[in-house]
C-alpha positions in Angstrom: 6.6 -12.6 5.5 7.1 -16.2 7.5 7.5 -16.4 11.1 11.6 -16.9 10.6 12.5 -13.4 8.8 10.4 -11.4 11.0 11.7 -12.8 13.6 15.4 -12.2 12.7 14.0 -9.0 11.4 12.9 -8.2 14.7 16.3 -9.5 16.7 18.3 -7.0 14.1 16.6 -4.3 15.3 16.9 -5.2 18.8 20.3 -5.0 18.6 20.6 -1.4 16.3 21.7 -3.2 13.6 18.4 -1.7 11.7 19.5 2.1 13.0 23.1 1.6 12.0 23.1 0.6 8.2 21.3 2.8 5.6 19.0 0.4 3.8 15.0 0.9 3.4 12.9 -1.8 5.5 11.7 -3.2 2.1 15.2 -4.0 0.8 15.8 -5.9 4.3 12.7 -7.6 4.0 13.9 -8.3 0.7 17.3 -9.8 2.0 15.4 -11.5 4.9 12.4 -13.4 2.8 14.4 -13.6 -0.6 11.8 -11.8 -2.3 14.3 -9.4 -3.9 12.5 -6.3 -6.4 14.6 -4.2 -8.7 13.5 -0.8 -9.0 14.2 -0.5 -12.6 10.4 -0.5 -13.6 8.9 2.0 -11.2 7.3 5.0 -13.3 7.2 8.5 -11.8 3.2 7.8 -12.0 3.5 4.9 -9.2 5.0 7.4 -6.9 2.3 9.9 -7.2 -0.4 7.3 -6.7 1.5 6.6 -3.1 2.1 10.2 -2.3 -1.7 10.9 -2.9 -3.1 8.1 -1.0 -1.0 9.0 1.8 -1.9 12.7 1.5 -5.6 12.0 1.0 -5.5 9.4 4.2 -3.8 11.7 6.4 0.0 11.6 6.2 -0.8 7.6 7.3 -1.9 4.6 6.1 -1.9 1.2 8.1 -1.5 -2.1 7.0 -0.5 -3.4 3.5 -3.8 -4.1 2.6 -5.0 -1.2 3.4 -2.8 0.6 1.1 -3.0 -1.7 -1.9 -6.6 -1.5 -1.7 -6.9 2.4 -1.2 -4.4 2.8 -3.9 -6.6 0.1 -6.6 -9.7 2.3 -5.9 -7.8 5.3 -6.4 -6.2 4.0 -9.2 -9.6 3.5 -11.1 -9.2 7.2 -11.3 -5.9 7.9 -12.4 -4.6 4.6 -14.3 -1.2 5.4 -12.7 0.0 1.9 -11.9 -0.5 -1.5 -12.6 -2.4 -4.3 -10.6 -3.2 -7.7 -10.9 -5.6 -10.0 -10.0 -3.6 -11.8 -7.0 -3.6 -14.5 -3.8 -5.4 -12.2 -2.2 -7.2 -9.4 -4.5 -5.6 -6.4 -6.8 -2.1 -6.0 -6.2 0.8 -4.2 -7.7 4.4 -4.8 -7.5 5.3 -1.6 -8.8 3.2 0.5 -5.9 5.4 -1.4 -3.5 8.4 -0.9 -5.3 7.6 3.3 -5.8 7.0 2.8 -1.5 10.9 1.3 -1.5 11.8 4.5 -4.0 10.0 7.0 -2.0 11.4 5.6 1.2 14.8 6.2 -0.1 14.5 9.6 -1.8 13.1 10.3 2.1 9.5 11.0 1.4 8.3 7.9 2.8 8.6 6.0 5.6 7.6 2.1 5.7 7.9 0.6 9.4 6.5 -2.7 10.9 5.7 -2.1 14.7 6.5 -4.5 17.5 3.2 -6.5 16.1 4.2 -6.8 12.8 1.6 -4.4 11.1 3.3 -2.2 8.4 2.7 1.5 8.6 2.8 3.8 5.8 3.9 7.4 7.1 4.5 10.9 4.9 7.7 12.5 5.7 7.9 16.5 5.6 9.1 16.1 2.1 6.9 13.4 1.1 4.1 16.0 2.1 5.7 18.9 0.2 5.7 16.7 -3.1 2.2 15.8 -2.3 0.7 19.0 -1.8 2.1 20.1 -5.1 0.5 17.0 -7.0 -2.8 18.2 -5.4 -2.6 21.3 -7.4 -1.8 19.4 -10.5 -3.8 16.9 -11.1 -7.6 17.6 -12.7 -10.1 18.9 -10.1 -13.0 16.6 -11.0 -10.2 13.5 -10.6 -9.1 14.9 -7.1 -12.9 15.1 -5.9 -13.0 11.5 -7.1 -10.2 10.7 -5.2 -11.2 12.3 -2.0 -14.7 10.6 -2.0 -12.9 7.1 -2.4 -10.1 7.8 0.6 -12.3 9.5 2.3 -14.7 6.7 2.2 -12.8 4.1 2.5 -10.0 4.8 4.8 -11.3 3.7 8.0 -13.0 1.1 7.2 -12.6 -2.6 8.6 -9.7 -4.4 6.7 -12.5 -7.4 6.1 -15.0 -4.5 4.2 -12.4 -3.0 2.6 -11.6 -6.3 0.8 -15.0 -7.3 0.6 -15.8 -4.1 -1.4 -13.1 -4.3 -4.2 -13.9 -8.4 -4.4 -17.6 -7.3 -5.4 -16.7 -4.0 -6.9 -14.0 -5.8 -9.2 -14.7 -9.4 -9.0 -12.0 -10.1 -11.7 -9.2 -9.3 -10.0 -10.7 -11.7 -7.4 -10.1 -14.6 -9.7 -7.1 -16.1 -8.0 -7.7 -15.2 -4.7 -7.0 -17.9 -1.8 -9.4 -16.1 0.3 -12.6 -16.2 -2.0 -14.7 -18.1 -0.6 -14.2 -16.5 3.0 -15.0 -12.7 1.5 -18.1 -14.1 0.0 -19.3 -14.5 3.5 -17.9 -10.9 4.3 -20.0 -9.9 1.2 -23.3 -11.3 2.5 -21.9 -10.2 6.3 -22.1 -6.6 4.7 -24.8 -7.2 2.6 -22.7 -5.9 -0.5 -24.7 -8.8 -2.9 
């Protein structure tokens, strides 16, 4: 998001505006940066790819890349949403768009703190939901699942995204960063 909406996303919750309508942080970042979504294409499959990175990480996931990224590995698993090859990496409309669902059916919650990193939190209902797709999905896809999160979760932003790059250089192909996470892949020796 640019300098200006943050900015007057930050003065509007200054001054309670945030605390006194009823509208998700992604439909105000919408409003603010003109990037509007509709939520018309969001399968229930989306949603459970969130709700199980979240449970698998914790309750909590930080950053935006951290979650796209989690949720592409995880994904490998489950083929539950779709990604594309993006400006910086996988990405997938429709995982942020199941967030903005999830965050209004109050199993989510999607903040930015006073430094302008997003954080991913499961509500008490979120985790409910959650828990019940653990038992549900197959046991040899939720050890597959674990090992990735589990592996992956606290790593450095620059090795996470140096990973999927070499992992899955194809959705690498449009990337503006390129050429700076080939240095992080020979940093990390991942060649």
């Amino acid at each position: 998001m640019g300098g200006g909406g943050r900015e007057a996303l930050i003065r509007m919750r200054d001054r309670g505006i945030l605390e006194v309508i009823n509208i998700s942080s992604r439909n105000i970042y919408s409003m603010v940066s003109g990037n509007t979504t509709s939520k018309g294409n969001v399968t229930a499959k989306a949603k459970k790819l969130v709700l199980l990175v979240l449970e698998l990480s914790g309750g909590r996931v930080e950053r935006d890349t951290r979650m796209q990224k989690l949720a592409f590995l995880v994904n490998q698993v489950f083929n539950w949403a779709k990604f594309e090859a993006d400006d910086y990496g996988p990405y997938s409309k429709e995982l942020m768009k199941a967030v903005d669902e999830l965050e209004d059916e109050g199993k989510v919650v999607y903040i930015w703190d006073d430094d302008g990193v997003s954080k991913y939190y499961l509500t008490e209902r979120g985790k409910e939901e959650a828990k019940g797709l653990l038992e549900q999905v197959k046991e040899d896809e939720l050890r597959r699942a674990v090992e990735i999160v589990k592996g992956h979760k606290d790593d450095s932003i620059y090795y996470l995204v140096a990973y999927v790059y070499k992992h899955y250089p194809e959705y690498a192909e449009k990337s503006k960063i390129k050429d700076k996470v080939e240095e992080w892949i020979r940093y990390f020796n991942l060649s």
